[in-house]
N, C-alpha and C positions, 0 to 999 in steps of 0.2 A: 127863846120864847119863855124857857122857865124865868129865866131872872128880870123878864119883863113884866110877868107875871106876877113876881112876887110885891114887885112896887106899882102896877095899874101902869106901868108904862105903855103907849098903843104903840104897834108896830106893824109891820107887812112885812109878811114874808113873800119870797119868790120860789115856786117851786115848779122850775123852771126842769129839762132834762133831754135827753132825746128822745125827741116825739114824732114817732114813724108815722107816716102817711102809707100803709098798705091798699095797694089796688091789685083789683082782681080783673081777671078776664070776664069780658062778658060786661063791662059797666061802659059806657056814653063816655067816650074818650075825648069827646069836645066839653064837657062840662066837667069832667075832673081833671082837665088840665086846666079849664079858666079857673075852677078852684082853687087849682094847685098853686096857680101860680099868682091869684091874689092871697092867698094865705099867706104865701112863702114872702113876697117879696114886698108886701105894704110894709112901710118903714123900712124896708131890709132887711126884714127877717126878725127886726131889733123888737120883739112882742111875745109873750108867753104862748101865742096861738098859733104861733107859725110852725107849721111840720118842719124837724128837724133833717130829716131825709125823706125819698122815696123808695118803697121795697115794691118793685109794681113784677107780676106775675111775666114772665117773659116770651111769651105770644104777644105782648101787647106793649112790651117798657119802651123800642123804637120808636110805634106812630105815637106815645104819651108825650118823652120825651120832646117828639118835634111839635107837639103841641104845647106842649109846655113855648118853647120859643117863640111860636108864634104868638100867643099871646102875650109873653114879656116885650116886643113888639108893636102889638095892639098898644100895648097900656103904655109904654114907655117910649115908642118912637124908634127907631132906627141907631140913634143913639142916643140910651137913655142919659147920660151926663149933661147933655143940655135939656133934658125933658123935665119943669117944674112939677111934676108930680112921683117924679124917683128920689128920694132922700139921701141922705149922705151918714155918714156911720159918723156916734155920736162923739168919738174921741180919738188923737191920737194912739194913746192905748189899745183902745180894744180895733182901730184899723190895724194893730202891728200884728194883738192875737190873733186876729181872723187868719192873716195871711200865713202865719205862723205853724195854720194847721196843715196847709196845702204843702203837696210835696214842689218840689223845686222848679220842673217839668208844669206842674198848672198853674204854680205862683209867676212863672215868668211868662205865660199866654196868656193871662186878666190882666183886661186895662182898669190901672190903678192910677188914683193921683193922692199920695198921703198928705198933700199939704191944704187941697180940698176935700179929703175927707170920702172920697170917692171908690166904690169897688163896683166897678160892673157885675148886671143878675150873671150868674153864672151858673152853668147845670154841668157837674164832673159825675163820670163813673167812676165809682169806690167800688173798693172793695172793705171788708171788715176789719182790715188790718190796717188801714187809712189814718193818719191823724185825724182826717175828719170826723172819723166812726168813733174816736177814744174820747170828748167831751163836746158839749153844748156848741152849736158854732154861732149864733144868736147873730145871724148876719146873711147877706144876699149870696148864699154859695149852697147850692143845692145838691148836696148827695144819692146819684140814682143805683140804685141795687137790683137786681133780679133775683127771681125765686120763681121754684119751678111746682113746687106744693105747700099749700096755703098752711097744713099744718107744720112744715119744717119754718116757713116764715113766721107762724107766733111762739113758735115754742124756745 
């Protein structure tokens, strides 16, 4: 930005990162899961606004979770790879980093097609120590966490 600056060059930046969707107890688990799961999965995740994971309170991360499915589902079809309204990851590249971050075990359960560009929504339980947890994953793969008080989950 400085050195664009100093010659009026325009530019955009992206300040993009992991960007927690924390839910609590006690919220309309039908509505923050169609949330969740248009957030997450328009384009594929592939947008500055897509929550980068879920930290949902854990009374509640099971029925969210299956809601969350159900409505990937609703929006997507039974299988969304033939469904004209589910997108496809915008390069080989960044299909190889998605999958890249998945350990070995969830990379070999998602149906992938890399020559169409293709990665099924997928919703994994992480934990913090996850490739998934260590950068951006800017793609259809949904990291869910629990937490059991609200202030150890923003702190």
């Amino acid at each position: 930005m400085k050195a664009a600056s100093d010659k009026l060059i325009p530019l955009t930046l992206e300040l993009g990162g992991k960007c927690p969707c924390i839910v609590e107890s006690g919220i309309d688990i039908k509505k923050a899961a169609r949330r969740i799961t248009w957030g997450k999965f328009f384009n594929l995740g592939q947008n500055c606004i897509a929550p980068d994971y879920v930290y949902a309170h854990n009374s509640i991360k099971t029925e969210l979770v299956k809601g969350i499915k159900r409505n990937i589902e609703k929006f997507y079809g039974s299988d969304p790879s033939k469904s004209p309204d589910y997108g496809r990851i915008i390069d080989e590249r960044h299909f190889d980093r998605i999958l890249s971050l998945l350990n070995k075990e969830d990379a070999r359960n998602l149906k992938t097609d890399r020559k169409g560009l293709y990665i099924e929504p997928a919703i994994i339980g992480a934990s913090w120590d996850d490739g998934l947890m260590k950068e951006e994953i800017f793609g259809p793969i949904l990291p869910v966490l629990g937490y059991e008080n609200l202030k150890d989950a923003v702190c």
